[in-house]
C-alpha positions in Angstrom: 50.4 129.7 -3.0 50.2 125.7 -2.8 49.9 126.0 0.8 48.4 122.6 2.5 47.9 124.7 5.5 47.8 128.7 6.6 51.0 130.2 6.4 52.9 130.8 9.4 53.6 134.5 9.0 50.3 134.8 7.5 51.4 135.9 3.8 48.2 134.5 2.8 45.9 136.9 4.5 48.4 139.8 3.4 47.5 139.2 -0.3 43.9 139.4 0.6 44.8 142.7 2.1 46.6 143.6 -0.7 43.8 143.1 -2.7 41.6 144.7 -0.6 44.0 148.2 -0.7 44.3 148.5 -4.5 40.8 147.4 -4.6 38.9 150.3 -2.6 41.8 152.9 -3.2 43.4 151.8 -6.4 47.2 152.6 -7.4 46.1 156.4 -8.4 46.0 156.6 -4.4 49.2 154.5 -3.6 51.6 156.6 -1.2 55.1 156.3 -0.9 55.2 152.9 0.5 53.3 149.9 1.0 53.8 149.7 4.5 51.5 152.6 4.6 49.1 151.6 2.1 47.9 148.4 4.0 48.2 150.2 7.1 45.9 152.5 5.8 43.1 150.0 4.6 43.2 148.1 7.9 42.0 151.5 9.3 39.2 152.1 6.4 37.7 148.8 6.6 37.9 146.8 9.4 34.3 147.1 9.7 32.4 146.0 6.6 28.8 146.4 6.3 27.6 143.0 5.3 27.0 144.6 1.8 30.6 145.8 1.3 31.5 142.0 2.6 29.5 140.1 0.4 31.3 142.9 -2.7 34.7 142.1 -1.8 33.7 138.4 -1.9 32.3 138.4 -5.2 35.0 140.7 -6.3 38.2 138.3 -4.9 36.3 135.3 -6.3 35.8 137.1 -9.8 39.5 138.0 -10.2 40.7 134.3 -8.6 38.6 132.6 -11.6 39.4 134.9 -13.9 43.3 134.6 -13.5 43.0 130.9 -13.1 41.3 130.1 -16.1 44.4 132.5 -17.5 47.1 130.6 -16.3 45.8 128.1 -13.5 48.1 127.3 -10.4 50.8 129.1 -12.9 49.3 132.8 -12.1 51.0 135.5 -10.5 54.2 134.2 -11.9 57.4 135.4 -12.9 58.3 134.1 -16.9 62.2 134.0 -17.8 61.8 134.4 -21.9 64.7 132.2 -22.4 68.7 132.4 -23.7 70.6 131.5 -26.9 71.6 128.3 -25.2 67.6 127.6 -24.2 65.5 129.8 -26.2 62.6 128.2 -24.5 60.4 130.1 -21.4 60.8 129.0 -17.8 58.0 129.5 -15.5 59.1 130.7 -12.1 56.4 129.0 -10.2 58.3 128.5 -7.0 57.0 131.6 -5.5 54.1 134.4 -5.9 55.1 137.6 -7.3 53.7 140.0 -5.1 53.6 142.8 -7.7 51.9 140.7 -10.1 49.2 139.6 -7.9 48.1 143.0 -7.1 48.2 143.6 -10.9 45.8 141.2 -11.9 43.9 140.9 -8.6 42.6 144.3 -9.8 42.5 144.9 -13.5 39.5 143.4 -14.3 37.2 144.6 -12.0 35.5 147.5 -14.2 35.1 144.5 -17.0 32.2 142.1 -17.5 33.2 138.5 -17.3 31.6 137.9 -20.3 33.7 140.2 -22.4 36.9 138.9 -20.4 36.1 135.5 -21.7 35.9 136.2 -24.4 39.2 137.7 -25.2 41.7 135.1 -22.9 44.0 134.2 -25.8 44.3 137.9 -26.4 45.0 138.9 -22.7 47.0 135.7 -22.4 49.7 136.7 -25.0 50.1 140.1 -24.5 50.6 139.1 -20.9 53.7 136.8 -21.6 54.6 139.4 -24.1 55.0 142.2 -21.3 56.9 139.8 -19.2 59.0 138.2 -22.0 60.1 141.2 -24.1 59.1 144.7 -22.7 62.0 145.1 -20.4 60.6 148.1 -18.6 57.7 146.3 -17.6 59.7 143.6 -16.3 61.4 145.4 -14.3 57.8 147.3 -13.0 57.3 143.9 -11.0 61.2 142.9 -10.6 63.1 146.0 -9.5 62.4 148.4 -6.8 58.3 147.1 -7.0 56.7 148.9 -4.4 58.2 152.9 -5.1 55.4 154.8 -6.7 57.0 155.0 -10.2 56.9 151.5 -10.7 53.5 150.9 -8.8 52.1 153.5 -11.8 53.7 152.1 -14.8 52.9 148.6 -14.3 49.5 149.5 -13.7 48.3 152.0 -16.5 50.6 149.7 -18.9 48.2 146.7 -18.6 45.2 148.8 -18.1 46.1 150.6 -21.9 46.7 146.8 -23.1 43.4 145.4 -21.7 41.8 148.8 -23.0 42.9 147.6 -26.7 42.0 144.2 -26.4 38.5 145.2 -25.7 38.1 147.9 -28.1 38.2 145.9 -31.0 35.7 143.0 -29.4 33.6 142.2 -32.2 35.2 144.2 -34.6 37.5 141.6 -36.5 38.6 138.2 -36.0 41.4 137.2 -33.9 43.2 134.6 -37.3 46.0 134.0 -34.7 44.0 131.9 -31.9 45.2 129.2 -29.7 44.0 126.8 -32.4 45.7 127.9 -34.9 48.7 127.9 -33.0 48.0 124.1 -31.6 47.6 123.6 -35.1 51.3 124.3 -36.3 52.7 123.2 -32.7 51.1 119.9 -33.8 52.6 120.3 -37.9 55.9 121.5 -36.6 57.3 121.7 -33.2 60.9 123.3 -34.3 61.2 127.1 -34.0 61.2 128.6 -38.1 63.7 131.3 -36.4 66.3 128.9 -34.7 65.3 125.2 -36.0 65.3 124.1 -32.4 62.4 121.5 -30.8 60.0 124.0 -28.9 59.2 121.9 -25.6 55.5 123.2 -24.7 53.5 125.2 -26.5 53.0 128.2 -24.2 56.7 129.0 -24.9 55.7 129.1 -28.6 55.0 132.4 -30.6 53.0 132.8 -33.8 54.8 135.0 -35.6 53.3 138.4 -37.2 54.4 141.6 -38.6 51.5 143.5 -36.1 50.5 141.4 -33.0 46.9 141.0 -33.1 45.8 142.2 -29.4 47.0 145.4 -30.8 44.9 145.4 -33.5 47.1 144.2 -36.4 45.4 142.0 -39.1 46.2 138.7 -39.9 46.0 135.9 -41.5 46.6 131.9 -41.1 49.2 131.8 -44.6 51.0 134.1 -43.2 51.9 132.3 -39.8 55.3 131.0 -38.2 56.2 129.2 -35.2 58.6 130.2 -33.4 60.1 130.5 -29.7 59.2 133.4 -28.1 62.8 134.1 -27.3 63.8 134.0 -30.9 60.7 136.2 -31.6 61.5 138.4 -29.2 65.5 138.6 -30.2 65.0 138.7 -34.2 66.2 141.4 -36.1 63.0 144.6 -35.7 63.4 145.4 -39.4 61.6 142.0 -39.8 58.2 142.8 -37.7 57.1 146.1 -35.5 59.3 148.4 -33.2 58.6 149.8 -30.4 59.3 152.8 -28.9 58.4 155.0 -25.9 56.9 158.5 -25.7 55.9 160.0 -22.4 53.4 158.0 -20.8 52.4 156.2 -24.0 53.6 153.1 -25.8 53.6 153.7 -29.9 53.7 150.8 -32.0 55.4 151.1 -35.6 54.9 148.3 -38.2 57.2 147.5 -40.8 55.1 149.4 -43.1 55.4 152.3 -41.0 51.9 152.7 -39.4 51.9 153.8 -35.7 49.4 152.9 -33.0 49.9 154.8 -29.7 47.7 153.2 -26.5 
């Protein structure tokens, strides 16, 4: 929060209770308002054991370190993908997003650290993708963030990503890494889409028919820079469309192959 000092209204002890509620009774258990749902872990667990302390501990430390080494004092934050006037990302770092910290407070806690590490570039990008250029999960932590609806989409929509990430862990090579793209930043700073100067590279995009946390393969020749506004704005018949059905997300490549997570 960049707090120097505890917060007067003590919205620094409410995120740890916020944790704490999706934590023990997870969003498959979230009623019809929050209100409710804190009120309701204040009256489970007031009274830890010292082993149910010492859990939540290690479990709020775990997903603090995790997110941090994410996106450091940026986590939790809101991303703006950008506008034909300034196709490049803004970071909304002013303030917490309250749906977003109970997101990723909670989403790794059935993985082992280990595998986690392992796959931050993955979970990196496909996190600014969700909140640059799937407009339904944007507005899961903008609009209306604490109905049920909304609670459950943002949710099992991360959950399916993070699910894919880790499925393929060992299985090929991720060819589009943070290297590679520091690499071109360092070649090339302009956007191949819109010739414009890309100011950092976290609002840069390596461009692909398939993006690679879903699976797609890859390879370094066949690699563009660009802003992720541009990317996110080109024309589809270039790269992959999306498309819901139901409950699930179905992928479709230029060449017509679907994956459904």
């Amino acid at each position: 929060m960049g707090l120097k000092a505890p917060d007067k209204r003590m919205k620094d002890v409410e995120y740890v209770l916020h944790f704490g509620a999706f934590y023990h009774q997870t969003h498959l258990k979230y009623p019809k308002s929050m209100k409710f749902f804190l009120n309701n872990e204040m009256k489970m667990h007031q009274n830890l054991s010292k082993e149910e302390y010492e859990d939540f501990v290690a479990q709020f430390h775990k997903a603090v370190q995790i997110n941090y080494s994410l996106f450091g004092v940026r986590s939790f934050r809101r991303i703006t993908c950008g506008s034909s006037d300034n196709p490049n990302m803004v970071w909304k770092t002013n303030k917490i997003n309250s749906a977003l910290f109970d997101l990723m407070m909670v989403s790794f806690i059935q993985y082992d650290k280990n595998l986690i590490f392992r796959h931050l570039d993955a979970i990196r990008e496909a996190y600014v993708y969700l909140l640059t250029e799937n407009s339904e999960f944007i507005d899961a932590v903008e609009k209306w963030t604490n109905i049920p609806k909304q609670v459950k989409y943002r949710h099992e929509t991360f959950d399916r990503v993070l699910s894919e990430i880790f499925s393929h862990d060992n299985k090929q090579e991720r060819c589009f890494s943070k290297e590679l793209k520091e690499l071109l930043f360092k070649q090339n700073d302009k956007c191949s889409l819109c010739n414009q100067q890309i100011i950092s590279l976290e609002d840069a995009a390596v461009d692909h028919i398939e993006q690679y946390w879903l699976g797609g393969k890859t390879i370094p020749s066949n690699a563009r820079l660009t802003h992720r506004f541009c990317n996110a704005s080109r024309k589809r018949k270039e790269g992959s469309k999306s498309y819901s059905n139901g409950d699930s997300i179905i992928m479709k490549s230029s060449s017509g192959d679907e994956m459904q997570y």
